[in-house]
TITOR-410416 format. One record per residue (C-alpha): residue number from 0; residue in three letters; x, y, z. Coordinates in pm, 1 decimal. Each point is the difference from the previous one (the first is absolute). Layout:
<zases>
resi:resn:c1:c2:c3
NUM:ALA:X:Y:Z $
...
</zases>
This chain:
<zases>
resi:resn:c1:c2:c3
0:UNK:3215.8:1226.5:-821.7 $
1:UNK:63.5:-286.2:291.0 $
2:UNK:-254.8:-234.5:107.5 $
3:UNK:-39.1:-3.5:322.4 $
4:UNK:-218.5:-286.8:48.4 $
5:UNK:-95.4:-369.9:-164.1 $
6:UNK:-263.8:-141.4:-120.9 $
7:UNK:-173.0:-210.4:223.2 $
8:UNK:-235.7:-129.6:-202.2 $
9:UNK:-104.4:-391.3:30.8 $
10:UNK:-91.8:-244.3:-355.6 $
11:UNK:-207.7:-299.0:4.5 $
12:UNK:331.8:-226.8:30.0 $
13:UNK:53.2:163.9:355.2 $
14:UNK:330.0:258.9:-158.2 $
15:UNK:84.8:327.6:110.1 $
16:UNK:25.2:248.6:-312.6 $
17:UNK:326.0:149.1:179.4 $
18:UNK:23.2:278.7:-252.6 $
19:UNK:95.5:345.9:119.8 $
20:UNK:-236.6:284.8:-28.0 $
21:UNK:-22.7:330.9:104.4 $
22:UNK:-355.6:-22.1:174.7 $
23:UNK:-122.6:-167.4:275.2 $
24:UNK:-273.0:-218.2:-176.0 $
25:UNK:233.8:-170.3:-223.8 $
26:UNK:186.1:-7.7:-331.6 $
27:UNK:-154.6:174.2:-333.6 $
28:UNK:-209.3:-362.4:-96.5 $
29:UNK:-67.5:-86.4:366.4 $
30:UNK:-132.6:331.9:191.5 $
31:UNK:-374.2:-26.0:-127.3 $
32:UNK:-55.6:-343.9:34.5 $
33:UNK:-205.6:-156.7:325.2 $
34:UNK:169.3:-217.4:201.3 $
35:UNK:-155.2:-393.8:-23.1 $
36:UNK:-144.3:-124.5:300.8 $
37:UNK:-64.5:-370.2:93.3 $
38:UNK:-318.7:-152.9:-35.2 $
39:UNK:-133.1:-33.5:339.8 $
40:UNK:-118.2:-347.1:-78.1 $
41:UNK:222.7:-121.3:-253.9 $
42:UNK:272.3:166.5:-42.0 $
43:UNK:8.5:115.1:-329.3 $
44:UNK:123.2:368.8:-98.8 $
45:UNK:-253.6:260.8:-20.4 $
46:UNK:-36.1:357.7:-41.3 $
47:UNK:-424.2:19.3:140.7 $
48:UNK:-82.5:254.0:250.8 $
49:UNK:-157.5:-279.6:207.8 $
50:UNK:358.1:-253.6:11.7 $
51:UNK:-157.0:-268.5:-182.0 $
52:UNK:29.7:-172.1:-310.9 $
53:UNK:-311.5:-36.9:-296.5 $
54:UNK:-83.6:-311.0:78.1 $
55:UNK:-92.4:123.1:427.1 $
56:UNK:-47.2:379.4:-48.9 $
57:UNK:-430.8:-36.5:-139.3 $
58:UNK:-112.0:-26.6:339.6 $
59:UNK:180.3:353.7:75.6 $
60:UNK:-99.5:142.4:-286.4 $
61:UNK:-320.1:-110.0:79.7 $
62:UNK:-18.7:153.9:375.7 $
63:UNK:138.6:314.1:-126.3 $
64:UNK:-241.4:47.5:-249.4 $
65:UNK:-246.0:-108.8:255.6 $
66:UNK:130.1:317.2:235.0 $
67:UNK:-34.4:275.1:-269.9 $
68:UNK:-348.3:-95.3:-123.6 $
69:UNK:-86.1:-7.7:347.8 $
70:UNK:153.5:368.4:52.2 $
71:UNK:-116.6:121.8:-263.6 $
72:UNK:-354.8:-49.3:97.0 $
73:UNK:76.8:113.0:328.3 $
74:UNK:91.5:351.8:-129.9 $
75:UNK:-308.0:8.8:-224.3 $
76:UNK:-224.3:-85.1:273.1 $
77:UNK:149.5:269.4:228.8 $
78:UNK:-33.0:279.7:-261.2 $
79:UNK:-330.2:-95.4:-90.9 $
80:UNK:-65.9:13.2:364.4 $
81:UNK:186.1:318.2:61.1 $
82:UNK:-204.8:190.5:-351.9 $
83:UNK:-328.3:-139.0:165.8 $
84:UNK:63.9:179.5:316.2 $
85:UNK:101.3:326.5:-155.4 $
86:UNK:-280.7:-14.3:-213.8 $
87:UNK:-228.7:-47.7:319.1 $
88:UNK:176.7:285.1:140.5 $
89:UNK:-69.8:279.5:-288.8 $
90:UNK:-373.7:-156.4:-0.8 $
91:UNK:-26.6:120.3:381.5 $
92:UNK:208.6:329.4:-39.8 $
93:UNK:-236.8:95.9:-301.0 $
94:UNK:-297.6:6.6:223.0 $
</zases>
């Protein structure tokens, strides 16, 4: 079996794994792992969905849990809307 490609994975100390695999990802240790990003304001390495380290990601956090409260009631407020007119409906068909 030939490898036909290398690892391109990238440590903390700024090294390229180098290691031949057979897959495209990367070598047997490296193809599940996420690549580390920069901190947007620091610099440090970090794997959060939102590019920033633990000490700035809380106010992201924050605003996304901000966002799916905020949908949530949405939704519940339309279907409560949308059962209230049906019921309205049958009410005035029944007559």
């Amino acid at each position: 079996m030939r490898a036909e490609f290398i690892c391109q994975y990238i440590s903390n100390e700024g090294n390229v794994c180098g290691r031949a695999s057979t897959c495209k990802e990367g070598c047997k240790i490296h193809w599940k792992r996420r690549q580390q990003n920069s901190c947007k304001q620091c610099g440090k390495p970090t794997t959060s969905i939102h590019g920033m380290c633990n000490l700035h990601v809380d106010k992201y956090y924050s605003k996304t849990y901000y966002h799916r409260k905020k949908l949530n009631a949405l939704e519940k407020s339309a279907l409560e809307k949308s059962a209230l007119g049906n019921f309205q409906l049958s009410e005035a068909e029944a007559k």
